[in-house]
KEKE-3310 file (N, C-alpha, C; in steps of 0.2 Angstrom, whole numbers, plus 5000, padded with zeros to 4 digits):
npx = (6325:6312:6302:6289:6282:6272:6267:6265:6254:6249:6240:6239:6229:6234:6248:6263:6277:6289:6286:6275:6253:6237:6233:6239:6247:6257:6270:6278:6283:6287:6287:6295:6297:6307:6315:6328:6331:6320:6322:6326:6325:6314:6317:6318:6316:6313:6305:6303:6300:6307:6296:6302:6310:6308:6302:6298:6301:6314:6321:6314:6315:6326:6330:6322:6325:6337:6335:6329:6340:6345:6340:6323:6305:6294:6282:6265:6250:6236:6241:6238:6237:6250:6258:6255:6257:6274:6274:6271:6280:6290:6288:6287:6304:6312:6325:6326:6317:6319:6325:6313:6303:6310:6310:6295:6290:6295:6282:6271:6253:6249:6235:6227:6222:6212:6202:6199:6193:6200:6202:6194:6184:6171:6169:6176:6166:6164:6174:6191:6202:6216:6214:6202:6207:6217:6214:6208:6216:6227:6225:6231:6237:6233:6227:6221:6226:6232:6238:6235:6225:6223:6227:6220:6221:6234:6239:6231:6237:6250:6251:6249:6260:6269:6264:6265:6275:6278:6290:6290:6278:6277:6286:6279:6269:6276:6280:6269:6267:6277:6274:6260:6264:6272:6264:6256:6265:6270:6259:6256:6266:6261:6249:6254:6261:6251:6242:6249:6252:6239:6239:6248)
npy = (5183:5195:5201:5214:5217:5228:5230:5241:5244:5248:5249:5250:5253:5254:5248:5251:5250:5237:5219:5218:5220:5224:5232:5226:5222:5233:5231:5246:5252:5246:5244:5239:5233:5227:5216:5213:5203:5196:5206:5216:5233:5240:5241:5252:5250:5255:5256:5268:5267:5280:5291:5296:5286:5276:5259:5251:5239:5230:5239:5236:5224:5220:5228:5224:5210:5210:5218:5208:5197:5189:5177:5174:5175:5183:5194:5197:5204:5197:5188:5184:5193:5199:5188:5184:5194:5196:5182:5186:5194:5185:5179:5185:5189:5180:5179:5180:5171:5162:5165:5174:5166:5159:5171:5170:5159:5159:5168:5175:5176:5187:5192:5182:5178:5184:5185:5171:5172:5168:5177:5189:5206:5218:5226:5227:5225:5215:5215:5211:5220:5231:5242:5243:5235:5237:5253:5248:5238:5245:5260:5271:5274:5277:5279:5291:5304:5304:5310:5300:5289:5276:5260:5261:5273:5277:5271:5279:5290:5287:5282:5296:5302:5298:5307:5321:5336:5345:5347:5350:5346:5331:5328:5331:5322:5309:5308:5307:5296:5287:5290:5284:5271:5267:5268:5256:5244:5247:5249:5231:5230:5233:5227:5215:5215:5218:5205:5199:5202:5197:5186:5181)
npz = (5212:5207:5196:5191:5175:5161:5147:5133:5119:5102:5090:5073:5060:5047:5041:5048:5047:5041:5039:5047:5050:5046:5061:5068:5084:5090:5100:5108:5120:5138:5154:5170:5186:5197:5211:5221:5230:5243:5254:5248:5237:5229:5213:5197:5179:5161:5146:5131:5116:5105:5092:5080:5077:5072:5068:5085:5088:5087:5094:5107:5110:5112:5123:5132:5132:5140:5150:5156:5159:5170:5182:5186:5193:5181:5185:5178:5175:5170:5162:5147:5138:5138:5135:5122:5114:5114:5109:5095:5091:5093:5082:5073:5074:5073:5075:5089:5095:5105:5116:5119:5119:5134:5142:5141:5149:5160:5166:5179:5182:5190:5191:5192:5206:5207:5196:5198:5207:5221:5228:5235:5235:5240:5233:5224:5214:5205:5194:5189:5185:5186:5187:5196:5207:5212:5221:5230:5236:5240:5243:5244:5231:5215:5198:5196:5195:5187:5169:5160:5160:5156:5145:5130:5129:5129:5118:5107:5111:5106:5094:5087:5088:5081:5070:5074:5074:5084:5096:5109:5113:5110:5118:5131:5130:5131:5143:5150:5145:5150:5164:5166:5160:5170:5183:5183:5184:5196:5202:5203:5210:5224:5224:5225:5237:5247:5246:5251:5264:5268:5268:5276)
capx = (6324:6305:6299:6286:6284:6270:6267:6259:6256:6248:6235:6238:6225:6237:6253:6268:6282:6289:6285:6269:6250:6235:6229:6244:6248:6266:6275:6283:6284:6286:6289:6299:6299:6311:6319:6335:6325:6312:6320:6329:6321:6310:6320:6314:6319:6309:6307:6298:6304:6306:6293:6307:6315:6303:6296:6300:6301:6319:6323:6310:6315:6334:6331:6316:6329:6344:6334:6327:6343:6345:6333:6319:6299:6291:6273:6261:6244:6232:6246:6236:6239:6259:6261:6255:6262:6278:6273:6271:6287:6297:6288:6292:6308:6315:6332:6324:6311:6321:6324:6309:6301:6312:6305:6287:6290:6295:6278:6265:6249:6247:6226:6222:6220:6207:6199:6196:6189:6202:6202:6187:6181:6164:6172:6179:6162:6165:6179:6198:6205:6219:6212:6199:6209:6223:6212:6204:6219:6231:6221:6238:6239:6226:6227:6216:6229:6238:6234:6234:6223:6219:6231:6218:6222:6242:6238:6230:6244:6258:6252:6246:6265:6271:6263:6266:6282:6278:6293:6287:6269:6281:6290:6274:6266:6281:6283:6264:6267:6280:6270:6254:6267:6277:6262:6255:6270:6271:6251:6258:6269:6258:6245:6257:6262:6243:6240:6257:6250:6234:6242:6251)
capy = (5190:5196:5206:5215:5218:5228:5232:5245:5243:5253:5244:5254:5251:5254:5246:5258:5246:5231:5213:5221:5218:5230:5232:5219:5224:5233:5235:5252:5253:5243:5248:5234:5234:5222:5216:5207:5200:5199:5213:5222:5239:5239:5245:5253:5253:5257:5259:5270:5271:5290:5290:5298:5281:5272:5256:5251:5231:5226:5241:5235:5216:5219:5232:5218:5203:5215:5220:5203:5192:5186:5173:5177:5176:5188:5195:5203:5206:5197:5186:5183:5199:5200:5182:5186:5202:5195:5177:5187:5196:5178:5173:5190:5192:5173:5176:5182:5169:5156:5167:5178:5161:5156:5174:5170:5153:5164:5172:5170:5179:5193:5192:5176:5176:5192:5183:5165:5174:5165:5184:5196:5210:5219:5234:5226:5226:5210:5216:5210:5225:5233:5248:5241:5229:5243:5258:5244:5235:5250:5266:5278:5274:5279:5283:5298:5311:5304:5313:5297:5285:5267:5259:5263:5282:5277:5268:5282:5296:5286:5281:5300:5305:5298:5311:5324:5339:5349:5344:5351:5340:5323:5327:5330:5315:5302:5308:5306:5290:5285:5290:5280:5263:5264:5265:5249:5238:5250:5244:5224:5229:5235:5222:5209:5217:5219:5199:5196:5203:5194:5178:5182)
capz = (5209:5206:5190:5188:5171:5159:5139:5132:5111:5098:5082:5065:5054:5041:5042:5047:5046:5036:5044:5051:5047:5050:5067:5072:5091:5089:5107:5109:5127:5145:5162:5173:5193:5200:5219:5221:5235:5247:5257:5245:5238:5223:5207:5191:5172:5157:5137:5127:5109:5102:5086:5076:5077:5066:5073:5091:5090:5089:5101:5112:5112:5116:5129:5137:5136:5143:5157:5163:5159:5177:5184:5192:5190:5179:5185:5175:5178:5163:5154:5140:5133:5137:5133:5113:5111:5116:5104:5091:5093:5092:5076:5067:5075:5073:5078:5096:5097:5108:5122:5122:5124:5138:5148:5143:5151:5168:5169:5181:5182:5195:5191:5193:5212:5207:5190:5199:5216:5227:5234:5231:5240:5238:5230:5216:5208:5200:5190:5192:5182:5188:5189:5201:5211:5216:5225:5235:5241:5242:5244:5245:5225:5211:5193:5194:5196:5180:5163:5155:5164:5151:5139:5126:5128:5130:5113:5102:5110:5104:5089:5084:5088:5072:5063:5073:5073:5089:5100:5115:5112:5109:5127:5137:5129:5132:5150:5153:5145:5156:5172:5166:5163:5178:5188:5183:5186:5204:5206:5204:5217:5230:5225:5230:5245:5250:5245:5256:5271:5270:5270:5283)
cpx = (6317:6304:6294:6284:6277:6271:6263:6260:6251:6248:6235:6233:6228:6244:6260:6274:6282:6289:6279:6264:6245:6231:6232:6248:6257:6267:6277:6285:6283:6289:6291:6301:6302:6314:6322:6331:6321:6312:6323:6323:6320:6315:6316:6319:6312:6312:6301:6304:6300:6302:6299:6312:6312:6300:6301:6302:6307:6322:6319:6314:6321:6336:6327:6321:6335:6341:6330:6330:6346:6339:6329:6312:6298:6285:6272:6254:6238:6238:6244:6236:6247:6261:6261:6257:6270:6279:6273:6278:6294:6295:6287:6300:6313:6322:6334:6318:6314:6320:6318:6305:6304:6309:6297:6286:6293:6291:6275:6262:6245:6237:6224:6221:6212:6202:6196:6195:6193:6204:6198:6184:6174:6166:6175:6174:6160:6168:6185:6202:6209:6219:6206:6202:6216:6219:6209:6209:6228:6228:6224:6237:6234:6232:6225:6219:6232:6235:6232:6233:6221:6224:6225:6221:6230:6242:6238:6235:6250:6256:6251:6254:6270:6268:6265:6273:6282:6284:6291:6281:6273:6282:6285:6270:6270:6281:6274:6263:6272:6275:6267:6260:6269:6272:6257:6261:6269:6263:6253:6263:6268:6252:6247:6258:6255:6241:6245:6253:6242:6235:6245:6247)
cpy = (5190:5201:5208:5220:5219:5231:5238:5245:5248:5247:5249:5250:5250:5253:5253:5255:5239:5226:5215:5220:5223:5227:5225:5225:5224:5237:5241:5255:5247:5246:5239:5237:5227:5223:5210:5201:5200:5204:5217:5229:5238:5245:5247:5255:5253:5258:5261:5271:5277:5289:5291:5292:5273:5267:5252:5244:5228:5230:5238:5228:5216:5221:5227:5212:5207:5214:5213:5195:5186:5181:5177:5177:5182:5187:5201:5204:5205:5193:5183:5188:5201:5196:5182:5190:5198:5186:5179:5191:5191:5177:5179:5192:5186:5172:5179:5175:5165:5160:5173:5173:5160:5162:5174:5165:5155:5167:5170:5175:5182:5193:5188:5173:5180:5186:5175:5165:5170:5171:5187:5200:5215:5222:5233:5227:5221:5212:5214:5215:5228:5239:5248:5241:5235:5245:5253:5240:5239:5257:5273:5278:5274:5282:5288:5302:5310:5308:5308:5289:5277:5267:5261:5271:5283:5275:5274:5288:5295:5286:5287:5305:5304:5305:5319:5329:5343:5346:5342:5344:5333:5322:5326:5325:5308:5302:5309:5300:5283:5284:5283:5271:5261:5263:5258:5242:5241:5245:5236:5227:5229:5229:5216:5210:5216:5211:5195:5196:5197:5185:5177:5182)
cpz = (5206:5201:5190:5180:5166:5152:5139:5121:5108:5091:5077:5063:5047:5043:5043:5047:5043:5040:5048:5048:5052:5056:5071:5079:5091:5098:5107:5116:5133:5150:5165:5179:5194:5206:5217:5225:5237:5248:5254:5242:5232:5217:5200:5184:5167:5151:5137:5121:5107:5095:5080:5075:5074:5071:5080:5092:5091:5096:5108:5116:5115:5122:5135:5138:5139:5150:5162:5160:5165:5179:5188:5188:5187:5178:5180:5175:5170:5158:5148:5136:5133:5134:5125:5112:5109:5109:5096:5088:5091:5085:5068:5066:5076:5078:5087:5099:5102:5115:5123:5125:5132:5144:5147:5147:5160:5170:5173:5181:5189:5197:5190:5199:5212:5202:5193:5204:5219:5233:5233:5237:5237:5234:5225:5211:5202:5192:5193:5191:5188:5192:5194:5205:5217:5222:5233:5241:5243:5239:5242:5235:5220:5205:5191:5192:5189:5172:5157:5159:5162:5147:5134:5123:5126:5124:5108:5102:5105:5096:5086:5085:5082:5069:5068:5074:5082:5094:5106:5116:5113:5114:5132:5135:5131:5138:5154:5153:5149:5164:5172:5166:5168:5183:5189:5185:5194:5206:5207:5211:5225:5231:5229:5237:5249:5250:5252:5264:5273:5271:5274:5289)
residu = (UNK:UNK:UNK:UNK:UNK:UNK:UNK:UNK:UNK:UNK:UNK:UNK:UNK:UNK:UNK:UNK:UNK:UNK:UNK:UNK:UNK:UNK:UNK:UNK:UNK:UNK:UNK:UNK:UNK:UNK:UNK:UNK:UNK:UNK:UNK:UNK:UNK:UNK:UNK:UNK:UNK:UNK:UNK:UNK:UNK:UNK:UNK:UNK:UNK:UNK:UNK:UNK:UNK:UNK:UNK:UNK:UNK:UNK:UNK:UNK:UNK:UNK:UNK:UNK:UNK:UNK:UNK:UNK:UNK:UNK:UNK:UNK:UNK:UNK:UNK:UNK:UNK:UNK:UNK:UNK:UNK:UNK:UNK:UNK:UNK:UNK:UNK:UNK:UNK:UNK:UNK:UNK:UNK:UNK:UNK:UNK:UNK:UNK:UNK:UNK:UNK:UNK:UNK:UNK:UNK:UNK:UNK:UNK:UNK:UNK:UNK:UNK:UNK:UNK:UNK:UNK:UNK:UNK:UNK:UNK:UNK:UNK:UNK:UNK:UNK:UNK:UNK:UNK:UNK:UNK:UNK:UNK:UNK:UNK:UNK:UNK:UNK:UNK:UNK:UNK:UNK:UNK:UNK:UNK:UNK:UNK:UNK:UNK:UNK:UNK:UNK:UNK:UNK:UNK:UNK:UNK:UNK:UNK:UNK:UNK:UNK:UNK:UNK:UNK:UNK:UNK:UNK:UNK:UNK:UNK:UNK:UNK:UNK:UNK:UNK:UNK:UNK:UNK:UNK:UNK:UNK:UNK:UNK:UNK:UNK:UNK:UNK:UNK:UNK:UNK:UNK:UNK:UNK:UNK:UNK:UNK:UNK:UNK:UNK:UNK)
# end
């Protein structure tokens, strides 16, 4: 079984939960594409915690080991940044830290054919970024159309939904915030495919 699996967090400056520290990297959302197999069909789950549900960390870590209790690699694209979110997560969340270790000891790194040129094309521009690496090795799929096109942006939405009451506004920003995660994990998918073929 094959994972692809992305974070997206949110840095207070001012602490908004207990066990927390300012501008400590709090998880509140990932996106998870998975296949049984080679030629099975690409599956999709997802978490966003609801701001109205305080802070998102235990829900996150239980929904994260639930959904990739089975064996199987889990890719991510850049694991220096999932790998500490996630280390940080075991050593505020102790009675989780064993097995979140055991899935970050499953990971491999999607962007380190791109980051140590064993594949590079003119058009990347000497960037590995995801947002590079996609339009160039599958053209059908772009962030453009999306309303919410950088983790930085997916960042200040969420965290600006704490304070607010508008419902409506909470709905159209979680479900822009879904888009934008699931098509990151979607991008590892087609990347690989595109990497696949040229090995081939």
């Amino acid at each position: 079984q094959l994972f692809y699996f992305d974070i997206e967090t949110m840095a207070p400056p001012i602490p908004m939960f207990e066990q927390s520290r300012p501008y400590q990297r709090i998880p509140f959302q990932f996106s998870l594409h998975y296949k049984q197999s080679r030629n099975s069909d690409i599956k999709h789950t997802e978490f966003l915690a609801h701001p109205a549900d305080g802070d998102p960390r235990l829900s996150f870590i239980r929904k994260f080991l639930s959904s990739t209790e089975t064996k199987g690699t889990i890719l991510v694209y850049n694991i220096g940044f999932e790998r500490s979110v996630l280390q940080e997560l075991g050593e505020d969340f102790p009675q989780y830290a064993v097995k979140i270790q055991q899935r970050i000891d499953r990971m491999v790194d999607l962007a380190e054919p791109f980051q140590k040129k064993y594949f590079y094309k003119p058009e990347f521009q000497g960037s590995y970024s995801i947002k590079r690496v996609l339009p160039v090795l599958a053209p059908k799929f772009s962030y453009t159309e999306l309303e919410i096109q950088d983790g930085m942006t997916a960042s200040n939405l969420y965290e600006a939904l704490y304070g607010e009451t508008d419902k409506k506004k909470i709905e159209k920003v979680m479900e822009s915030l879904k888009k934008y995660c699931c098509m990151d994990t979607r991008a590892m998918c087609e990347i690989l495919l595109a990497l696949e073929k040229v090995v081939k």
